[in-house]
N, C-alpha and C positions, 0 to 999 in steps of 0.2 A: 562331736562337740555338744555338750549341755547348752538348754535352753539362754540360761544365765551366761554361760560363756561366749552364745552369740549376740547378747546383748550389752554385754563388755565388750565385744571385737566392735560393734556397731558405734557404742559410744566415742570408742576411741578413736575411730575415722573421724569424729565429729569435735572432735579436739584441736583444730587446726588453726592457724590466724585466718581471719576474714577474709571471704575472696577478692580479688583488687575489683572486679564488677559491683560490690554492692561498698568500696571501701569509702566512697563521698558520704554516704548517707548514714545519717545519727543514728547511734545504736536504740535511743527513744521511737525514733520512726517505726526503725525493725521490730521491735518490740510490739508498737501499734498494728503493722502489718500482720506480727501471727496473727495476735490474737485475735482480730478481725477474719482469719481465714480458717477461724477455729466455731465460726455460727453464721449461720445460714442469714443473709440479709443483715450482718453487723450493725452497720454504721445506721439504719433505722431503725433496729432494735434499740439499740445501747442508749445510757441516759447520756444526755451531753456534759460536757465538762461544765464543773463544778464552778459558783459564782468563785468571787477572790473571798468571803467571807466562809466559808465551806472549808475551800482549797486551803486557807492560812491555819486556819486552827490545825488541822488532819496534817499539815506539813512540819507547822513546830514540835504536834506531838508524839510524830513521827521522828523528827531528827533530833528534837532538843529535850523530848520527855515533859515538854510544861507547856504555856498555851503562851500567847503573845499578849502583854499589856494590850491596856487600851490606845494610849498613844502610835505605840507597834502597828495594832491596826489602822488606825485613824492614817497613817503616813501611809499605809500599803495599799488603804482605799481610793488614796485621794490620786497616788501616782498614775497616769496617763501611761509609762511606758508599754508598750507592747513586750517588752523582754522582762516585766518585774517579778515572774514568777522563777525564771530564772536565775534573776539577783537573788530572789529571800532563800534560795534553795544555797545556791554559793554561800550566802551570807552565814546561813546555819549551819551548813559543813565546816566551815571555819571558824564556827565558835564551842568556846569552853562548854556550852551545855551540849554540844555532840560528842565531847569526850566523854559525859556525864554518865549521855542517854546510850550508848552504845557501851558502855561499862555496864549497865544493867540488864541489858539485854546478853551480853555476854556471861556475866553470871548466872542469871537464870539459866539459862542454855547449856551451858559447864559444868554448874553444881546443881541446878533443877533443886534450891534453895535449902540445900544441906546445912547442918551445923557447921559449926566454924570452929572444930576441935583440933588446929592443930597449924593453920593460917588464920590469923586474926582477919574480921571481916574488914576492918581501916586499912590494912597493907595491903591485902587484896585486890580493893576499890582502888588502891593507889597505884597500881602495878597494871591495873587492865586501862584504868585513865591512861597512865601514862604510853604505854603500847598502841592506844587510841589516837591519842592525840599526835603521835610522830606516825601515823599513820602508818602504821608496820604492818608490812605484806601477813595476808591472812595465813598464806604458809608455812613463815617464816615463824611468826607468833605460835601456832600449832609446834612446829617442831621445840620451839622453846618450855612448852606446857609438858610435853612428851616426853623429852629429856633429861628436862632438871631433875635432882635429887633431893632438895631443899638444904644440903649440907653450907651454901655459902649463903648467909643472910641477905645478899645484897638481890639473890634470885628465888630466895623459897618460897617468895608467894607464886611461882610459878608453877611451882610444884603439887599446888593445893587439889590443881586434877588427882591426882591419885592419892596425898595422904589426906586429904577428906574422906577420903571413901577406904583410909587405913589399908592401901593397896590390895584389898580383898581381890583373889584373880578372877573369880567370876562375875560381881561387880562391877570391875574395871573391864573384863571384856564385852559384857552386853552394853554398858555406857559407852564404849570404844565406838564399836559397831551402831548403834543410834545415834550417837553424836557426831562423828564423823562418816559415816559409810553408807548413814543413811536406810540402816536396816537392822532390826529388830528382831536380834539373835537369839533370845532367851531361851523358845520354848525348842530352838535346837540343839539344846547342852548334853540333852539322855537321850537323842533319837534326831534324825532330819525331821524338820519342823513338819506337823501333822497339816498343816492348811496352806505352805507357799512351799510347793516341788521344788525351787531354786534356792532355801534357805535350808544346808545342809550340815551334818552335825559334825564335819569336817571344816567347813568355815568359821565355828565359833571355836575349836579347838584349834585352828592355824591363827586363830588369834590370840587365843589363849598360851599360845606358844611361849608369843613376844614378852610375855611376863609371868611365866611360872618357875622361875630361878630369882623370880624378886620377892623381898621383904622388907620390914619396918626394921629396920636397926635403932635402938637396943630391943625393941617391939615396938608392938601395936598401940601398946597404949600410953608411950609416952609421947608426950603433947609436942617435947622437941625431936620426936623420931625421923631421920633422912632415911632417903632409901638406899639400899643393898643390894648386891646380885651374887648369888652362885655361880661358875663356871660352870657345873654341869647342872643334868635334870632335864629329862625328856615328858616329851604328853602322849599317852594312851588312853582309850576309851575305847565305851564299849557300849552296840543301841542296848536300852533296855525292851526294844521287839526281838531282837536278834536271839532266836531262842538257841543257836548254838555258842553262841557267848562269844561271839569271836573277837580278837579284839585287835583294835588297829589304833594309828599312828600317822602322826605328821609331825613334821616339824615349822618353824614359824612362817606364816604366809597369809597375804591378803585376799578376802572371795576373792574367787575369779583367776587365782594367779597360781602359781606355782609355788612350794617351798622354796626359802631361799636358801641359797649356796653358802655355807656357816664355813669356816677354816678349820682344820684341824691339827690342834697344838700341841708340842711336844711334852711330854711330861715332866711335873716341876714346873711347864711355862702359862700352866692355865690360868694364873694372877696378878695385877699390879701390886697388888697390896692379898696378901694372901689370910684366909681364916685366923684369925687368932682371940681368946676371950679377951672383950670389949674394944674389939679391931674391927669395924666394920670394913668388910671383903670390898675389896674391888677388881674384875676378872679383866683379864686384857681382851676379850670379846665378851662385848654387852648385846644380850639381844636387843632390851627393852630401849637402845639408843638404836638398834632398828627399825625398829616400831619406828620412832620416830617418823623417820626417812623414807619410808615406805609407808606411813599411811599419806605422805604428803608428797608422793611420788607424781611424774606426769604419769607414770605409766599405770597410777592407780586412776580414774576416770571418775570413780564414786567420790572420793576429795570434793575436786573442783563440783560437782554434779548437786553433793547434799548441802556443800555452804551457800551456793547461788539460791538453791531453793529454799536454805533457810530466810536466808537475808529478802527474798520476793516473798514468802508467807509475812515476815514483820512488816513490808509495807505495803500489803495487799492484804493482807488479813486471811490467807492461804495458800498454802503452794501448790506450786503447779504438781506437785506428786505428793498427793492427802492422804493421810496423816505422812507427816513429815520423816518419818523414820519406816516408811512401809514403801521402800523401792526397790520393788520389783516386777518383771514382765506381767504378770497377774495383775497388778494396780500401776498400768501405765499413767502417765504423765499427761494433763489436761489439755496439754500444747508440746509434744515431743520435740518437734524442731525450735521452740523459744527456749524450751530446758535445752539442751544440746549449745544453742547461740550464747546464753547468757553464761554456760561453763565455759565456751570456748575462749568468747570474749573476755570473761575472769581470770582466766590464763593468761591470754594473750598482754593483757593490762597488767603484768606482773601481781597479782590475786590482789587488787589493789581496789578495798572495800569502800572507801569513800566515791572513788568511781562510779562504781557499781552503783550503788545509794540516787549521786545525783543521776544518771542515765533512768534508773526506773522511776523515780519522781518528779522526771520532766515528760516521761508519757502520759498522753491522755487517757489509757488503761487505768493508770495513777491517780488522776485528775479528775475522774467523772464521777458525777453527782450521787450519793446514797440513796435519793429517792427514785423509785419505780416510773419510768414516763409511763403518763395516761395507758390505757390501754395493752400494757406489759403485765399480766397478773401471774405466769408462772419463770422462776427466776433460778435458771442453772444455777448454783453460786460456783460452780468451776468455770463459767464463760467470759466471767468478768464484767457481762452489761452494767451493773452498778458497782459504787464502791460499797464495801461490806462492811457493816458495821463491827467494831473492833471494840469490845474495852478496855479500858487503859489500863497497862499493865501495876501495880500495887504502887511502883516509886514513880511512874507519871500520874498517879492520882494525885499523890500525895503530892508534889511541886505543883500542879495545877492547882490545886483547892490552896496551898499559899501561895502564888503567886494571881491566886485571884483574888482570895479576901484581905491582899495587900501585905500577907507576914513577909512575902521574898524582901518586898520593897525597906520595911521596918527596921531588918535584918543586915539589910546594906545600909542604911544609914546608920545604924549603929558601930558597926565597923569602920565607917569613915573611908578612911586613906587604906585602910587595909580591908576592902570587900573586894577580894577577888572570889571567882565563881569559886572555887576548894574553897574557902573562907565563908563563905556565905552556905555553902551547901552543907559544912560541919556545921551551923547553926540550927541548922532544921536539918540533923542527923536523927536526932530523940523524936518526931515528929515523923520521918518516913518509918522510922524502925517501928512505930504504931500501925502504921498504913500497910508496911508490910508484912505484920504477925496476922492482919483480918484479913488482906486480899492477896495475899500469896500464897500459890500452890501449897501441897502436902509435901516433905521436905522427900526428897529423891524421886518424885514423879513428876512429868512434864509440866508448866504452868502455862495453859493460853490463858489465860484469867475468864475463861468461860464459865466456870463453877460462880455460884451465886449462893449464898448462905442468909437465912436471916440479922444472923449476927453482924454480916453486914453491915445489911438495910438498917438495923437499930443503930450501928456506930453510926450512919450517916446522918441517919434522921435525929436521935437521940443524946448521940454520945457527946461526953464534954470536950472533947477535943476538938471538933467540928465547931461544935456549938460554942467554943471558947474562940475561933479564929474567926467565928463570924460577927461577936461581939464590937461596939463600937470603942475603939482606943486609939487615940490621938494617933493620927495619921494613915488609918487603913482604909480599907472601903468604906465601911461605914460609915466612920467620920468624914469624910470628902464626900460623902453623897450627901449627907443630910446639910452641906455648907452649898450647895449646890440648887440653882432653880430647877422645880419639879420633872420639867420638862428633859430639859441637859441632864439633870439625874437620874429619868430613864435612859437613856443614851449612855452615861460613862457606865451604869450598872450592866446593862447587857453586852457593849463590848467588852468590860472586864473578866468576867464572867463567863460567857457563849459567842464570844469573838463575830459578834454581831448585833446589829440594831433593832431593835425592838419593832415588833409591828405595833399600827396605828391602837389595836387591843390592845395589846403589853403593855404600851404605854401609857393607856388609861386607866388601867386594874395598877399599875404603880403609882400614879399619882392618887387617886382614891384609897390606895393601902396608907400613903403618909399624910394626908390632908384632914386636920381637924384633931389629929393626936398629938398627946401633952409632950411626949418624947419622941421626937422626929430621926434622931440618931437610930434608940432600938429598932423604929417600925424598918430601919433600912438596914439592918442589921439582919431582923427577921428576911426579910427580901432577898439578903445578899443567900443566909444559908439556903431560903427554897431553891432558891437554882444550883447552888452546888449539890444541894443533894437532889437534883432531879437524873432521870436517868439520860434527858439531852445530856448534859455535863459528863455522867459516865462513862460513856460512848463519844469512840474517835470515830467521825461519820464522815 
């Protein structure tokens, strides 16, 4: 048995529901428990959990992709509950901006910011909201992306996995394989991969199986193209080390697993709907509706294994198995038994993502402070002691900087009776599609919003967009601080802002910035943009 094979046999023991011995105790706890069993003196190493002025911001823009009024905060500071971190976590899972914020994180992660030749980007956004918000099992959703063909309008945005990517098969099977399997097939397409012995050139081509009988019907490059499939058509290859050229064969199957068991049909019977010019074929066995089913298999382990770890990198700011698409025995997992628990438990919870979500955002792993305690100067960042700094990904910028310098709010008022969140958020649609041409990845490679550009830095500092939302106009920040005494107007500007209270300094360099100027509005105006464009503001901490 392969290395890899024993590490599939291993995970899948660990696939089980919870044992009744640890079944009282909160899957947050457990979670506190690895990770504390994963360095040496934990619990006085690690920074302590984070004030509620820390914890609130890093939670909204985590679940909700935008930061919290000031009001928002002002009520979260002021509650006594012991349980109020609890509530605002409930509170944001249940709301319209978690359908929002997990639509965008979803597409990043799916389309890794491709063009939109062929699913409009609005149906799209309207199709993963909506799959969000009824909180549809994260396997179930997969198998619906998998399968469709986009021939019924009422599902082709769910098809946009593959005709974005104009069902190219080798395309779609290294996207396959990093996106859900957690492993980064590419460089084993002409050879088993030269630097991980477990990623072999049989695995990319058992996946390439699942969809080498499929095509763009009427082609590729018609915008309303659904997909098609052959009855036949087999896959062979061959290493390009293999100097006797030998050449081999699989048929459709997931690493780790065996070819699967296909039917063999009678002749005359290999079609529903058989070949004919401007007929698109339909075969009575589809692989590519195997695919489905099998990558979202229990018996496939890497599924449940890579979506946990993704969904823990989005609110940790890394996965427990770094880079996210490189899992394999060679780049073990930071904490092997917390990866193993939080797949198991994602099964066991029917793959039931908002779960998931509230459980790691009620650990104190979650919860503890950005900054370094004293005397801590070298900082694993696979250990967890601090929380890591994260930037915001391009469309939580962009609702952060309106929803700070007041446009959310301007936005809803203007719509009245009809600002519901979709309503409000097509308003400032023209506005993130800004934010997302400067700080979103390169369109088919991964986006942590790590990458930093000047170009940036100048939209932030410079640009009129910014500089236009920071402006003083009846009703927004600016305007309400400069209506405001100097003192309270440091106060409403920092929690709007940095979802926190200005120190005894901030609040003196503000009041000396508006004191004595002929325009009190701009000088707050100017005030409001230095913080949005400061790099605090940038960074989810």
């Amino acid at each position: 048995m392969t290395s890899w094979s024993c590490f599939v046999v291993a995970v899948v023991a660990t696939l089980s529901p919870p044992s009744s011995a640890r079944a009282g105790e909160s899957l947050h706890a457990r979670i506190d428990g690895l990770i504390a069993a994963g360095y040496p003196d934990y619990p006085k190493q690690a920074a302590p959990v984070a004030d509620d002025d820390e914890f609130l911001r890093r939670i909204y823009l985590d679940l909700n992709g935008t930061i919290p009024t000031a009001d928002e905060a002002r009520a979260f500071f002021a509650d006594p509950s012991p349980t109020k971190r609890m509530a605002v976590v409930d509170q944001l899972l249940d709301s319209p901006g978690y359908a929002r914020r997990m639509a965008q994180f979803l597409d990043v992660t799916l389309m890794e910011r491709r063009n939109d030749s062929k699913v409009p980007r609005a149906a799209w956004e309207e199709y993963l909201r909506g799959s969000v918000g009824r909180n549809v099992a994260y396997d179930a959703f997969v198998r619906e992306l998998l399968s469709a063909d986009g021939a019924d309008p009422k599902t082709r945005p769910a098809a946009k996995f593959f005709l974005d990517r104009d069902l190219e098969p080798n395309l779609a099977t290294r996207d396959l394989s990093r996106v859900f399997l957690g492993r980064n097939l590419q460089c084993a397409q002409c050879h088993d991969h030269p630097s991980v012995a477990d990623y072999k050139q049989a695995d990319y081509y058992g996946i390439l199986a699942f969809l080498n009988r499929s095509f763009l019907f009427p082609n590729a490059a018609a915008p309303n193209a659904v997909i098609a499939e052959k009855a036949d058509g087999d896959v062979n290859f061959v290493s390009v080390f293999d100097k006797a050229k030998k050449q081999a064969a699989t048929g459709p199957r997931i690493p780790g697993g065996n070819p699967l068991d296909e039917p063999t049909l009678a002749k005359g019977k290999e079609y529903k709907t058989a070949p004919a010019k401007d007929v698109k074929p339909v075969p009575a066995y589809s692989r590519r509706k195997r695919l489905a089913a099998a990558i979202t298999s229990a018996d496939n382990p890497a599924f449940a294994r890579t979506a946990v770890n993704r969904l823990w990198a989005m609110m940790l700011g890394r996965g427990l198995v770094h880079p996210v698409d490189w899992d394999h025995p060679g780049n073990p997992p930071s904490h092997p038994a917390l990866l193993d628990l939080l797949a198991a438990e994602f099964v066991g919870h029917g793959y039931d993502v908002k779960w998931l979500l509230r459980a790691i955002a009620l650990s104190q792993t979650y919860q503890r402070r950005s900054e370094a305690p004293a005397g801590l100067t070298e900082i694993p960042p696979d250990r967890y002691l601090v929380a890591i700094l994260k930037p915001l990904p391009a469309e939580s910028l962009a609702f952060a900087i309106c929803q700070a310098t007041g446009q959310t709010a301007l936005e809803r008022t203007a719509l009245g009776a009809k600002a519901t969140e979709p309503a409000v958020d097509a308003r400032l649609a023209a506005t993130v599609a800004q934010f997302r041409a400067k700080f979103g990845g390169r369109p088919g490679e991964p986006d942590d919003g790590t990458v930093t550009t000047l170009d940036q830095t100048l939209f932030l500092k410079n640009g009129n967009l910014v500089r236009g939302l920071t402006l003083p106009r009846i009703g927004n920040l600016a305007d309400r601080l400069a209506k405001l005494p100097d003192s309270q107007a440091a106060d409403e500007l920092f929690l709007s802002v940095l979802t926190r209270r200005p120190t005894d300094d901030e609040r003196k360099d503000v009041v000396a910035a508006v004191t004595g100027g002929a325009n009190r509005p701009a000088a707050f105006g100017e005030l409001v943009w230095a913080l949005v464009a400061s790099a605090e503001f940038r960074f989810n901490h």
